[in-house]
C-alpha positions, -999 to 999 in steps of 0.1 A, spaced: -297 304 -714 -316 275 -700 -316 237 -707 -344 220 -697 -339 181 -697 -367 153 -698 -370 117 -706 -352 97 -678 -364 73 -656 -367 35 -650 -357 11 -677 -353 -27 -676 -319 -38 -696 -320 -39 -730 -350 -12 -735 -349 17 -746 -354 58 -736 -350 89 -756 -339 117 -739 -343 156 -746 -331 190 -740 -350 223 -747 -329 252 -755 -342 288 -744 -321 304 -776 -318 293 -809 -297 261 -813 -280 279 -841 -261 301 -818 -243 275 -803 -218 258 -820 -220 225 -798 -246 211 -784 -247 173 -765 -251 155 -731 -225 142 -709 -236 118 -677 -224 114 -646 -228 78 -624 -224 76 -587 -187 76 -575 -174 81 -611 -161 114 -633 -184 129 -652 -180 120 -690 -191 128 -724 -217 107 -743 -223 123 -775 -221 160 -792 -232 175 -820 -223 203 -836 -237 234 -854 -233 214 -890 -244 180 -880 -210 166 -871 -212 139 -845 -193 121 -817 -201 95 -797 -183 75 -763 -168 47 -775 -193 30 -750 -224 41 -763 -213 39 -800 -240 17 -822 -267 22 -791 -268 59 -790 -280 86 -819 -278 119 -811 -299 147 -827 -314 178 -834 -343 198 -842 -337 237 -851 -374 240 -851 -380 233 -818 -344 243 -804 -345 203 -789 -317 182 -787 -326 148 -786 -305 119 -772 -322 82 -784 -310 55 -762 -311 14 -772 -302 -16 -756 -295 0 -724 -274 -14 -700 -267 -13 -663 -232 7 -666 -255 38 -682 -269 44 -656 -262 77 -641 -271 112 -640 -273 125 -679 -267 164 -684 -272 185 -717 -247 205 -725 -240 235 -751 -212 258 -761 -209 291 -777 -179 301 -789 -179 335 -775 -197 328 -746 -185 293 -730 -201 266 -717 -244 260 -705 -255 229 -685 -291 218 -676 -299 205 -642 -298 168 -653 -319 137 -654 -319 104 -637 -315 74 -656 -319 41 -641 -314 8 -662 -323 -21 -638 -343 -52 -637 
């Protein structure tokens, strides 16, 4: 299984970026699919999930800036970000589960929010 990331980069505060995350398989093998992100000097935490029926969760954080989704037609999970702020930067990873399998990460991608 691979998870290839894209979107990140350079973002002034309050702007906006939309992560994504193509899935080698079929998203509807895996019964959880989100991203986590990691900033320098810090633990890395989750962000937001979704699972196989659409049920969401979100970091307190993030809640209200951050939307989470999914296309089964492209096997993409998508991460829209708004009204970024300096504290999310970091290092943001997709993640995905299946139950009989475990746990996938992608490589990650940078995002910086900076003026």
């Amino acid at each position: 299984v691979q998870l290839v990331e894209s979107g990140g980069g350079l973002v002034e505060p309050g702007g906006s970026l939309r992560l994504s995350c193509t899935v080698s398989e079929s998203i509807w093998k895996f019964y959880r699919l989100g991203w986590y992100r990691q900033a320098p000097g810090k633990e890395r935490e989750m962000v937001a999930l979704i699972t196989n029926n659409d049920s969401t969760d979100y970091a307190e954080s993030v809640k209200g800036r951050f939307t989470i989704s999914r296309d089964t037609a492209d096997n993409t999970v998508y991460l829209q970000m708004n009204s970024l702020k300096p504290e999310d930067t970091a290092v943001y990873s997709c993640y995905a589960l299946k139950l009989e399998y475990g746990h996938y990460w992608g490589q990650g991608t940078q995002v910086t929010v900076s003026s």
